[in-house]
C-alpha positions in Angstrom: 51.1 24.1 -107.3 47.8 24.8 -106.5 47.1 27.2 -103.2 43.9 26.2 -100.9 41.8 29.5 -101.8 42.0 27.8 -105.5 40.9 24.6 -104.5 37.8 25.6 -102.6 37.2 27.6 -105.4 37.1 24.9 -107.8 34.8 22.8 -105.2 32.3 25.8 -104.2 30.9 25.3 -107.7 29.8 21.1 -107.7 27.6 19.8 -105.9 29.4 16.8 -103.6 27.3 14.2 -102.6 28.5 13.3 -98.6 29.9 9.6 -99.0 28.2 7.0 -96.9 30.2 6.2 -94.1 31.7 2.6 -93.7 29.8 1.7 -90.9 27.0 1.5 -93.3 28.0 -0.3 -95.9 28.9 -2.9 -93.2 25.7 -3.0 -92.0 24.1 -3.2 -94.9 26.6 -6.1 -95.9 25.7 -7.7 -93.0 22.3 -7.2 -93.0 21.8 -8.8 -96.8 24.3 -11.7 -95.5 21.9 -12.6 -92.9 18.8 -12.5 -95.2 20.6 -14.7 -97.7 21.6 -17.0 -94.8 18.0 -16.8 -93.5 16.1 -17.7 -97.0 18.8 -20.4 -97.6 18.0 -22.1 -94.2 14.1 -21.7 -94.7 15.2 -23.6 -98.2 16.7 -26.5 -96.9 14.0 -26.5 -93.8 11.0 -26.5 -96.0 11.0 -30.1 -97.1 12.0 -31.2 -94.1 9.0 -29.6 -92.1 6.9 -30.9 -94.7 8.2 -34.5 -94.4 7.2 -34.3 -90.5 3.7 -33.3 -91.0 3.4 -36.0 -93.3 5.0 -38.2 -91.3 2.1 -37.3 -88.1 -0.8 -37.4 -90.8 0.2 -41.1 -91.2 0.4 -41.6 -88.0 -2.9 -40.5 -87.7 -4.2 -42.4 -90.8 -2.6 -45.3 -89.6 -4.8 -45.2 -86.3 -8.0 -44.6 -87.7 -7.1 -47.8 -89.7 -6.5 -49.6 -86.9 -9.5 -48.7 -85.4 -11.4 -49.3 -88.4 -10.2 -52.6 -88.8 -11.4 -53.6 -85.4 -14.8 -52.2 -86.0 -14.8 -54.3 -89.1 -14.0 -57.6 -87.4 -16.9 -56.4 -84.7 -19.4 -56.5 -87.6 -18.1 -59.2 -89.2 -18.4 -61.5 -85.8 -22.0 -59.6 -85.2 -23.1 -60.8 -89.1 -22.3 -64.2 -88.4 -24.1 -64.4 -85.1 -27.1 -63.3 -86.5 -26.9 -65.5 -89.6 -26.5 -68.7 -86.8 -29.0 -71.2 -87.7 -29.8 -71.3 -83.7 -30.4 -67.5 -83.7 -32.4 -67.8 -86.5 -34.9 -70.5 -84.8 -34.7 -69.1 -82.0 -36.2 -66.0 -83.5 -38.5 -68.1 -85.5 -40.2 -69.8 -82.5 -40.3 -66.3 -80.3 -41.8 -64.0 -83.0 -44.1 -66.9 -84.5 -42.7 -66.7 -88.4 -44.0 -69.1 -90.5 -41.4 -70.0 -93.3 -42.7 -71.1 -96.8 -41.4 -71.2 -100.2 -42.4 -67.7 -102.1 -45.3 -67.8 -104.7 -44.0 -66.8 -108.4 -45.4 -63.6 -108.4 -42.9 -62.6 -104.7 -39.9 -63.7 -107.3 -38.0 -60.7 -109.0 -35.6 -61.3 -111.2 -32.5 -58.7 -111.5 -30.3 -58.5 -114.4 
């Protein structure tokens, strides 16, 4: 059997590291848990953030179509008003434009 002056003798030699208590080791625990839980939600978040900004940039491309389409069809009525065979005598007679067939040299072909 081994007295207690003998064992603090054996001990008074080493070097003894304290032990880390167990309150932090749980924290620790806890703390990696909730980065783990954190990175795994940003994981499964990510697409879905991505799918909702592109779900407002077509939103958004969808309206400039839209209005794009309607500037169209006001150019395309605007064209044919000005190609109108009234228009164009009308201008004809108010701006004194003589029409004639264009010599051979005014003829340029493009191939």
């Amino acid at each position: 059997m081994v007295s207690k002056t003998n064992f603090s003798a054996i001990l008074s030699g080493q070097r003894v590291r304290p032990k880390i208590g167990r309150r932090y080791f749980l924290f620790f625990k806890g703390l990696l848990i909730s980065l783990v839980v954190i990175f795994c939600i940003l994981i499964l978040m990510g697409p879905r953030i991505q799918n909702v900004n592109f779900g407002y940039k077509i939103s958004k491309a969808k309206e400039e179509q839209t209005t794009l389409k309607e500037i169209n069809k006001a150019f395309k009525i605007e064209i044919a008003t000005l190609k109108s065979n009234e228009i164009l005598e009308r201008n004809i007679k108010k701006f004194g434009i003589i029409l004639c067939e264009p010599n051979q040299d005014q003829i340029y072909r493009i191939k």
